[in-house]
C-alpha positions in Angstrom: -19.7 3.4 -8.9 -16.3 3.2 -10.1 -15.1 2.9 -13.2 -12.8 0.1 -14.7 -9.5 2.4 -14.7 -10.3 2.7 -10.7 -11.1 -0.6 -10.2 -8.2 -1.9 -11.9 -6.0 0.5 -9.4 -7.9 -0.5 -6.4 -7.4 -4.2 -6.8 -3.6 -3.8 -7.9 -3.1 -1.1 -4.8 -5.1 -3.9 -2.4 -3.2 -6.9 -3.8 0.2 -5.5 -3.3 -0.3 -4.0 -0.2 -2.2 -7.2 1.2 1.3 -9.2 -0.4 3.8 -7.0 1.5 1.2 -7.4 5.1 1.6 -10.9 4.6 5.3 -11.0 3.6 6.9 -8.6 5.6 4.3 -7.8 8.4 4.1 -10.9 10.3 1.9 -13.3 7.7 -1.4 -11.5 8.4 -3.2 -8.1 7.8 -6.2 -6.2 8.0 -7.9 -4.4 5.5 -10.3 -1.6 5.1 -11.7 0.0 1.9 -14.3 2.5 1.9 -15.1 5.3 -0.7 -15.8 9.5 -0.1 -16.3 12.2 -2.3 -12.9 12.5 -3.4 -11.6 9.0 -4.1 -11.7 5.4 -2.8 -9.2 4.6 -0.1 -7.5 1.6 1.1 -5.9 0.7 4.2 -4.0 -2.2 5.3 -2.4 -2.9 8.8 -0.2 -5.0 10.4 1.9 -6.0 13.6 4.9 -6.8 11.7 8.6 -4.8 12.4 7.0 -1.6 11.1 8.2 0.2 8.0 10.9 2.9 9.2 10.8 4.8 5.9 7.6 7.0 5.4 9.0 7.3 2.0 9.4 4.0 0.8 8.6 3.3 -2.9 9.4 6.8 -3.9 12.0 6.0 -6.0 11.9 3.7 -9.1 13.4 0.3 -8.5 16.3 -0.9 -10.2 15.7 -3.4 -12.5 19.6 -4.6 -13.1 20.0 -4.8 -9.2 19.0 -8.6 -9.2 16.3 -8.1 -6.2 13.1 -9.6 -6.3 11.2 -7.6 -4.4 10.7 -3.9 -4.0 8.4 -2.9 -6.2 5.0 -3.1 -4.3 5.4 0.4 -2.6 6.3 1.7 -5.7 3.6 0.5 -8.2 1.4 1.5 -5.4 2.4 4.9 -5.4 2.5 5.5 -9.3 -1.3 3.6 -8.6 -2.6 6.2 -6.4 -2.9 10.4 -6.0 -1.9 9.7 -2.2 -0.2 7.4 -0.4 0.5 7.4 3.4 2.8 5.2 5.5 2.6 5.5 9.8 3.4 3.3 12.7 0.3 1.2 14.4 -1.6 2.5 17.0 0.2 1.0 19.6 3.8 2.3 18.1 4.3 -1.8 16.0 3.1 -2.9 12.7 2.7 -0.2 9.8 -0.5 1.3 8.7 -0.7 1.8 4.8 -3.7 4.4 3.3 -3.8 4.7 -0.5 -6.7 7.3 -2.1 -7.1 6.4 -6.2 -9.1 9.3 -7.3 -12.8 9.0 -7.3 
């Protein structure tokens, strides 16, 4: 049911948060995608060091700063009409939800 502007989102949003799971979370992940009436969501967990900034990726990168990296939260923010960072369950790992209206 979704159209190719959504699924292109979706798969960028999954792939870069699936990248930073595995680069920054401990080398593994878990992830969820289901849709509602309002948008298809994504979620991906890990048991890594956690992310201490809810508000990571609001700000643009910079681009003469050498850095590789840093970009992933971003793109998936300017990807998505919410984006949601929290602690695991059990207080390790982060917990990333991303809605791309549906």
């Amino acid at each position: 049911g979704a159209n190719d502007d959504q699924l292109e989102r979706l798969i960028i949003v999954t792939g870069e948060l699936a990248i930073n799971a595995i680069r920054h979370g401990g080398g593994r992940g878990r992830l969820l995608l289901w849709r509602n009436e309002h948008a298809f969501w994504c979620e991906v967990s890990d048991q890594g060091p956690g992310i201490t900034d809810p508000s990571a990726g609001t700000s643009a990168p910079n681009p003469l700063s050498g850095d590789t990296g840093g970009r992933g939260l971003w793109i998936c923010r300017n990807l998505t009409s919410e984006l949601t960072i929290n602690a695991g369950p059990d207080g390790r790992g982060a917990v990333v939800q991303a809605a791309i209206p549906g």
